[in-house]
C-alpha positions as CSV (number, residue, x, y, z in Angstrom):
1,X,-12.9,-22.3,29.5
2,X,-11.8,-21.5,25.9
3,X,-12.2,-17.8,25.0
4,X,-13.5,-19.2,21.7
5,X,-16.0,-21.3,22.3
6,X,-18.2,-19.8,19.1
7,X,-15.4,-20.4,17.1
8,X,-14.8,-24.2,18.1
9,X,-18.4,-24.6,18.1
10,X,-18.6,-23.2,14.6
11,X,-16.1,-25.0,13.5
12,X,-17.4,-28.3,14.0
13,X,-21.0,-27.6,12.8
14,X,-19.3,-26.7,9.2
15,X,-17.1,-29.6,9.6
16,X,-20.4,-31.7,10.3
17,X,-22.6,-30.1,7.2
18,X,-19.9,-29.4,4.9
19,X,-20.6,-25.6,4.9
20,X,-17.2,-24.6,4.1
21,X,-17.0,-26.4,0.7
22,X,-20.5,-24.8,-0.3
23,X,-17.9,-23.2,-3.2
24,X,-16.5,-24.6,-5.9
25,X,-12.9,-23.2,-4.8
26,X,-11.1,-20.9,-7.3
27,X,-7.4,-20.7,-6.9
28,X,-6.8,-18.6,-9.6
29,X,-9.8,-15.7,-8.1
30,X,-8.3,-16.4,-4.8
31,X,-5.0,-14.9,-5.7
32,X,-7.1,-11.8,-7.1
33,X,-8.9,-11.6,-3.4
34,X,-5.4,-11.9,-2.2
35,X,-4.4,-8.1,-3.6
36,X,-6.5,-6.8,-0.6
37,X,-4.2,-8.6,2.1
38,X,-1.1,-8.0,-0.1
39,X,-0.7,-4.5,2.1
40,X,0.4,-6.4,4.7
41,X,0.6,-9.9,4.6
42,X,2.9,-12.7,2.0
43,X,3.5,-15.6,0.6
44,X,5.7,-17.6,-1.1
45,X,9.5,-18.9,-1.0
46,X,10.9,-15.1,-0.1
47,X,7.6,-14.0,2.2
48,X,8.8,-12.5,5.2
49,X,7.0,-10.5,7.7
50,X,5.5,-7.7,7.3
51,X,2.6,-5.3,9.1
52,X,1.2,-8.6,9.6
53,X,2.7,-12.2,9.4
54,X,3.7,-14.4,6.2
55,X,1.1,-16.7,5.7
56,X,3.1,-19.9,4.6
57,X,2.0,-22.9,6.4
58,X,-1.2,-20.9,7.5
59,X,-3.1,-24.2,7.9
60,X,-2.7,-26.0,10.7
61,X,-0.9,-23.8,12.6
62,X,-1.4,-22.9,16.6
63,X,-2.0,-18.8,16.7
64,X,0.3,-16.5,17.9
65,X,3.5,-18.5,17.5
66,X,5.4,-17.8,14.7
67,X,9.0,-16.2,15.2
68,X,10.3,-13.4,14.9
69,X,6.6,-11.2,14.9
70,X,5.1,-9.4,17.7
71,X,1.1,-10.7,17.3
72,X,-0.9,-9.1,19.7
73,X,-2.1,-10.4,23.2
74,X,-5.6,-11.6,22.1
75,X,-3.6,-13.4,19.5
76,X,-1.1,-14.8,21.6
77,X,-4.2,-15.6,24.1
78,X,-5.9,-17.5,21.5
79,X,-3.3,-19.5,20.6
80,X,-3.1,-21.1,24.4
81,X,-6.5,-21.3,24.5
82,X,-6.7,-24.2,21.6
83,X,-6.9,-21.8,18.2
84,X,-5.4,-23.5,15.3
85,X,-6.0,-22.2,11.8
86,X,-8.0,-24.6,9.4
87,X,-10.8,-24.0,6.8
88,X,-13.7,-23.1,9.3
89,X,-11.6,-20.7,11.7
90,X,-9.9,-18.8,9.2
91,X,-13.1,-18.3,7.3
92,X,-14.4,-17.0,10.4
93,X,-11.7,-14.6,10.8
94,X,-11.6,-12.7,7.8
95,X,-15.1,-12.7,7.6
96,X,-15.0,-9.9,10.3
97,X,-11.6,-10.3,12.5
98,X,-12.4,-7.6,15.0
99,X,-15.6,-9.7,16.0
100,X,-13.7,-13.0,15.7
101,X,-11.1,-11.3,18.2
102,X,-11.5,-8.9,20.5
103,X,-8.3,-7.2,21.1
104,X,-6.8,-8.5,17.4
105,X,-4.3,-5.2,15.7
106,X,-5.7,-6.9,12.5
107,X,-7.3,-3.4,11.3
108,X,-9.0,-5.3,7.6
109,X,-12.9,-4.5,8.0
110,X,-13.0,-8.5,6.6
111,X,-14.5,-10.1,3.2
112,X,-18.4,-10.0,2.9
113,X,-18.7,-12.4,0.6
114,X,-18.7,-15.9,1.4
115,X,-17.3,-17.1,-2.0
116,X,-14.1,-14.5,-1.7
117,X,-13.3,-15.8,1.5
118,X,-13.7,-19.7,-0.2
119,X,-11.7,-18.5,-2.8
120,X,-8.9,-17.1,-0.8
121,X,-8.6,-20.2,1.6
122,X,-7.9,-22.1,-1.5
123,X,-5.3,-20.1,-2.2
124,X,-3.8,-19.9,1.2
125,X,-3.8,-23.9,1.0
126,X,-1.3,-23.7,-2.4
127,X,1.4,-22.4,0.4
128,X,0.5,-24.7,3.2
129,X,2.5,-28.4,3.6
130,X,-0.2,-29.7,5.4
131,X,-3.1,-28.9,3.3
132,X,-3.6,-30.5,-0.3
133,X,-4.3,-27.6,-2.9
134,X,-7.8,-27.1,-3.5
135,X,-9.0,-28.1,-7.2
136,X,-10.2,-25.0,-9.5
137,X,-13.3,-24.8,-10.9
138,X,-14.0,-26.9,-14.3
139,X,-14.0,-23.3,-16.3
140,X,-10.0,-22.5,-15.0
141,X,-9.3,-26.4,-15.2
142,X,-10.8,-26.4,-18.6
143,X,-8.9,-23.1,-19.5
144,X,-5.7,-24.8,-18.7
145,X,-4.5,-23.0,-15.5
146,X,-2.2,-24.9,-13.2
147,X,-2.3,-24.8,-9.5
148,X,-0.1,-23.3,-7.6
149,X,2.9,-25.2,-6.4
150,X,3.3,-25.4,-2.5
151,X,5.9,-22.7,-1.2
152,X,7.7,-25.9,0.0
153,X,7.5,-28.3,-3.1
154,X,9.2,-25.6,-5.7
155,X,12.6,-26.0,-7.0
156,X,15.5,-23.2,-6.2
157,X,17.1,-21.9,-8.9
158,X,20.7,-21.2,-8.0
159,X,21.6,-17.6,-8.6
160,X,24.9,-16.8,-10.7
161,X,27.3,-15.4,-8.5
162,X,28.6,-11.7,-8.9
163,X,32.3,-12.7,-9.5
164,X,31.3,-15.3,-12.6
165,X,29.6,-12.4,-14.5
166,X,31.6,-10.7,-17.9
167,X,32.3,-7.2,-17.1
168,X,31.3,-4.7,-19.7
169,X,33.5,-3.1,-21.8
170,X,31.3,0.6,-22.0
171,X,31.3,3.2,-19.5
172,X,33.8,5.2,-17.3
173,X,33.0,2.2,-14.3
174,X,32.0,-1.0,-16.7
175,X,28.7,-1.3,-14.9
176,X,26.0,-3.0,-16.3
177,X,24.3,-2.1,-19.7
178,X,22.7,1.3,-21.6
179,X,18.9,0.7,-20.7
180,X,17.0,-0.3,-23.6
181,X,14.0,1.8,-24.6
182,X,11.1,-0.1,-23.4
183,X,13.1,0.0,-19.7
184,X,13.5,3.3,-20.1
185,X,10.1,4.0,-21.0
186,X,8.7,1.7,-18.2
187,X,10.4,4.1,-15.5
188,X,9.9,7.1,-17.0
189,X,5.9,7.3,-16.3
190,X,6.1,10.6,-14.0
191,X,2.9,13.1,-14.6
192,X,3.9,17.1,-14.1
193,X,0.9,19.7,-12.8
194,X,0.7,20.7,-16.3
195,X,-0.7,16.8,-17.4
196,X,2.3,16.1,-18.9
197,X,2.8,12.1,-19.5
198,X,-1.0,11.6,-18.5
199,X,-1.9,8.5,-20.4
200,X,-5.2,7.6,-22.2
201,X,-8.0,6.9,-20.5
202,X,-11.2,8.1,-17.9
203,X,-13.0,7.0,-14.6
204,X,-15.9,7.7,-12.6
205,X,-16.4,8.2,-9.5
206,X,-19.0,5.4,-9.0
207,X,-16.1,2.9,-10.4
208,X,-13.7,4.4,-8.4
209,X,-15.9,4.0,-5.1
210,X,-15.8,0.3,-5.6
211,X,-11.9,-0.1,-6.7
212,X,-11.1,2.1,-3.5
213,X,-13.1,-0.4,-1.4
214,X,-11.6,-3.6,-2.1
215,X,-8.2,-2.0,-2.6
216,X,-7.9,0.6,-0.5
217,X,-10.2,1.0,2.1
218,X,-8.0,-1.8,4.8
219,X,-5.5,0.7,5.2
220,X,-7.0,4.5,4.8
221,X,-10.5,3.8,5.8
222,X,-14.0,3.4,4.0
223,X,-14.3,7.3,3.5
224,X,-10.3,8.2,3.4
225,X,-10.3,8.7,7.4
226,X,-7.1,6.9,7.8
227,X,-7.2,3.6,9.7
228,X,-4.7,2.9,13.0
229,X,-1.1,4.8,11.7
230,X,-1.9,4.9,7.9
231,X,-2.6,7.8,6.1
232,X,-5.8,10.1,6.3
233,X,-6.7,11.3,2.3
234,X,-9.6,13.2,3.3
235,X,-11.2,15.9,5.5
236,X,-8.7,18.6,7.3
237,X,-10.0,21.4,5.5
238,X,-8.6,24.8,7.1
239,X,-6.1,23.3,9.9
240,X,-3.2,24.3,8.2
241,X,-3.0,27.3,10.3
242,X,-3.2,25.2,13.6
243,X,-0.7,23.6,15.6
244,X,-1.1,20.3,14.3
245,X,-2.3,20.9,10.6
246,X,-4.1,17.4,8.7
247,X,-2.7,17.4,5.7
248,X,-4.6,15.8,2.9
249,X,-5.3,15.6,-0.4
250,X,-8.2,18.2,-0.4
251,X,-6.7,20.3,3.0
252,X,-2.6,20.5,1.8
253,X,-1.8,18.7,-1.6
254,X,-0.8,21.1,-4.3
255,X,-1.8,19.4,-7.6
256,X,-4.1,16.8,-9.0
257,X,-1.6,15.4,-11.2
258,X,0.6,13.9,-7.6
259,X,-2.4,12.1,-6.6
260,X,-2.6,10.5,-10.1
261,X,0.9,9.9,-9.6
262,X,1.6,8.6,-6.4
263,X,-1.5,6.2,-7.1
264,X,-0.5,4.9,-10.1
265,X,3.3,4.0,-9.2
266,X,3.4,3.2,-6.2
267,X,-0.3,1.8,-5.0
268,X,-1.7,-0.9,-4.2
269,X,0.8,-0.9,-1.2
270,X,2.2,-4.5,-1.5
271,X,1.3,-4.4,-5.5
272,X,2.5,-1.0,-6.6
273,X,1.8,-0.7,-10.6
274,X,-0.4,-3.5,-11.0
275,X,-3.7,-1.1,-11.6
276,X,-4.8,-0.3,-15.4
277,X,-4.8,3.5,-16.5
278,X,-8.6,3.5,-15.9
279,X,-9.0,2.4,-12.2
280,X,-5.9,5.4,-11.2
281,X,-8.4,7.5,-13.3
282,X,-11.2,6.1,-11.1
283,X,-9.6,6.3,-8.1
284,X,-8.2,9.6,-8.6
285,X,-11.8,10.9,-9.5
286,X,-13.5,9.3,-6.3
287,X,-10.5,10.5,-4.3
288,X,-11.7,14.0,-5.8
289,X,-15.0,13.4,-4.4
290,X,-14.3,12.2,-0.6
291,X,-12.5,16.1,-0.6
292,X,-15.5,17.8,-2.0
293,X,-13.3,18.8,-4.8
294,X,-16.1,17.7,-7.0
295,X,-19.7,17.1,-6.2
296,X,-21.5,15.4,-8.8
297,X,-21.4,11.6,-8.3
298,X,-21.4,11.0,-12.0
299,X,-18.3,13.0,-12.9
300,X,-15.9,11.4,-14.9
301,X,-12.3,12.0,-14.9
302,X,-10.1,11.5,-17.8
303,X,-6.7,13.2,-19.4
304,X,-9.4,15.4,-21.8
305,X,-10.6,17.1,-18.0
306,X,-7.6,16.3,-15.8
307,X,-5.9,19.7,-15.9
308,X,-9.6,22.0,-15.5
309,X,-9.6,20.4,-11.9
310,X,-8.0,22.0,-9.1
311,X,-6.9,21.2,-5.5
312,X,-7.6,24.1,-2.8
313,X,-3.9,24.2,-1.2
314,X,-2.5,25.0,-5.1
315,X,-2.1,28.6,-3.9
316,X,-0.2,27.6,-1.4
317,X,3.2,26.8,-2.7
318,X,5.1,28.5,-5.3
319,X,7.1,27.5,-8.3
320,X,10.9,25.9,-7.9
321,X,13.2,28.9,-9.2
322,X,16.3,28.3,-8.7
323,X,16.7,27.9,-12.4
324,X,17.0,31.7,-12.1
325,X,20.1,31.6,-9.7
326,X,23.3,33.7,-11.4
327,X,25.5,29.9,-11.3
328,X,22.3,28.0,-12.8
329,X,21.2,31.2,-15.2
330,X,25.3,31.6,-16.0
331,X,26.1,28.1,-16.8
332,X,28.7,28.7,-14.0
333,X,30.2,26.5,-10.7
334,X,28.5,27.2,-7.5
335,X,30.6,28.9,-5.0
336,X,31.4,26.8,-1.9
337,X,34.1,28.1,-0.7
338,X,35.9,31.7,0.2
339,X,32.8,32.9,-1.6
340,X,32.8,36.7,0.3
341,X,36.1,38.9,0.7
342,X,37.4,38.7,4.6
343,X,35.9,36.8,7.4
344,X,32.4,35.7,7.6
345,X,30.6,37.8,10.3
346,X,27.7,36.5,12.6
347,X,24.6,39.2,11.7
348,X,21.4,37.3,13.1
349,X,21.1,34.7,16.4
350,X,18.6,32.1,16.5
351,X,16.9,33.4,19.3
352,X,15.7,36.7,17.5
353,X,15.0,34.8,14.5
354,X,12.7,33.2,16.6
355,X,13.3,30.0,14.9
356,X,13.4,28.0,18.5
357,X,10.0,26.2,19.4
358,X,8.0,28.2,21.6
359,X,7.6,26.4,24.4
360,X,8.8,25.8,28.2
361,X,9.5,21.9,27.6
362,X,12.1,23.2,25.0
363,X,13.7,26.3,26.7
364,X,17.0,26.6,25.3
365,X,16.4,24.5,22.1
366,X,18.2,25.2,19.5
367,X,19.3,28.4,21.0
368,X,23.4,27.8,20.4
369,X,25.1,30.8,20.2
């Protein structure tokens, strides 16, 4: 008997009534739905895969077979039992895929909404050969948005090869180009503890809550517990004195201005850099929150507050000063060699250091004489 006898059975009742095209389909807010599965999932001519597998050719397809990606053995199960991916079963499934599947390493909590997950199937189609695209609503039709070409019906551009390009004339190697401004610029959007290179702009935590939810909840959890291996953000408050210290943002991380910088280059994994000044500020803020940096559900971050907020571990590190050292301070060549007269002389051992881990499994670790 089929382990997914709902499934089937579902299936064919919304095949019957028509229930999955309740929607009008949107393929351009499907690829906006698609930022949540971006973390681990692609599509497209050059999707490969990743934590999860491409999704080209989604529709259609048996579970559990594609090459080269080790699904797990629900998945794998599935797939002998009869699943095959069409409107009604991947609806299903990302609707809540730990319930769909028992046993799935899919760790997404799943879309709520009905009309996301209508959305998002449309999208999918644009990438499958089997399935004809979905058509957009009359409001994107009338705006004059195309669909998106399959991944199999778009032309290849040929790529100039390296030995056909001119070779500059600038430059001790006659690489490339002097970056122009704006590239410059573009890269250069680091933030320093001291709010230097904060841009314009506020959030709350309230807005934050909901950005952190459909962006950022799949991977480190609903309240910044960390889901499977991905990070935990919050909690671990006064373990960094035990053997196995959590280090988070409100436990070990030493200034405000990392957070907002780590979130605004490189996050949404799978779309680093695509978030506006506001949401990081949002984010930022609601991250603030989970920590119990701040209390007050209202409180609005922007770059007029950013610096009177403080993380707890600050304290805990000190300032880089090897600016001071006599070869930096001087202007002067580091030694690195014959740096001391006569021959270097062994004062200290390992052992008394007391650098070796202390523990019988590692008896005579690091303990070279």
């Amino acid at each position: 008997m089929s382990r997914f006898p709902r499934a089937f059975a579902l299936a064919a009742v919304m095949a019957a009534t028509g229930a999955a095209a309740s929607f009008s389909q949107d393929i351009a807010a499907g690829e906006k739905v698609f930022r949540k599965c971006k973390a681990c999932h692609q599509v497209g001519d050059s999707a490969k895969n990743r934590v999860g597998p491409h999704l080209n050719d989604l529709f259609g397809r048996t579970a559990g077979i594609i090459e080269d990606f080790r699904f797990s053995k629900a998945m794998i199960a599935a797939g002998q039992d009869g699943l095959v991916w069409d409107d009604s079963t991947v609806d299903e499934f990302i609707a809540k895929p730990r319930s769909f599947m028992k046993g799935s390493k899919m760790s997404f909590v799943g879309l709520r909404k009905a009309e996301d997950r209508s959305n998002l199937i449309a999208y999918l189609k644009t990438f499958s050969s089997v399935a004809e695209p979905a058509e957009q609503t009359a409001a994107t039709a009338a705006a004059g948005a195309e669909a998106v070409p399959s991944a199999q019906g778009r032309e290849q551009t040929e790529r100039p090869l390296a030995r056909d390009a001119v070779i500059p004339d600038h430059g001790i190697f006659h690489l490339g180009r002097e970056a122009l401004p704006e590239e410059v610029a573009a890269w250069d959007i680091d933030i320093r503890p001291d709010g230097t290179g904060l841009p314009v702009g506020q959030g709350s935590v309230e807005d934050g809550e909901g950005i952190y939810e459909e962006l950022c909840a799949t991977c480190h959890g609903d309240f910044g517990e960390g889901r499977d291996r991905w990070p935990v953000l919050a909690g671990g408050h006064g373990t960094l004195t035990e053997e196995r210290p959590e280090k988070t943002i409100g436990s070990y991380w030493p200034y405000l201005s990392t957070v907002f910088d780590y979130v605004r280059r490189a996050m949404p994994f799978g779309d680093a850099q695509s978030l506006s000044d506001d949401e990081v500020y949002a984010i930022t803020a609601y991250l603030l929150y989970l920590n119990d940096v701040v209390t007050d559900e209202e409180f609005v971050l922007s770059h007029g507050n950013f610096n009177e907020t403080r993380l707890p571990n600050e304290t805990g590190f000190i300032g880089d000063d090897r600016s001071g050292e006599s070869h930096v301070a001087l202007n002067s060549e580091p030694c690195v060699s014959d740096c001391l007269p006569g021959e270097a002389q062994v004062v200290m051992r390992a052992r008394i250091l007391d650098v070796t881990p202390d523990s019988e499994a590692s008896d005579g670790a690091g303990a070279i004489e």
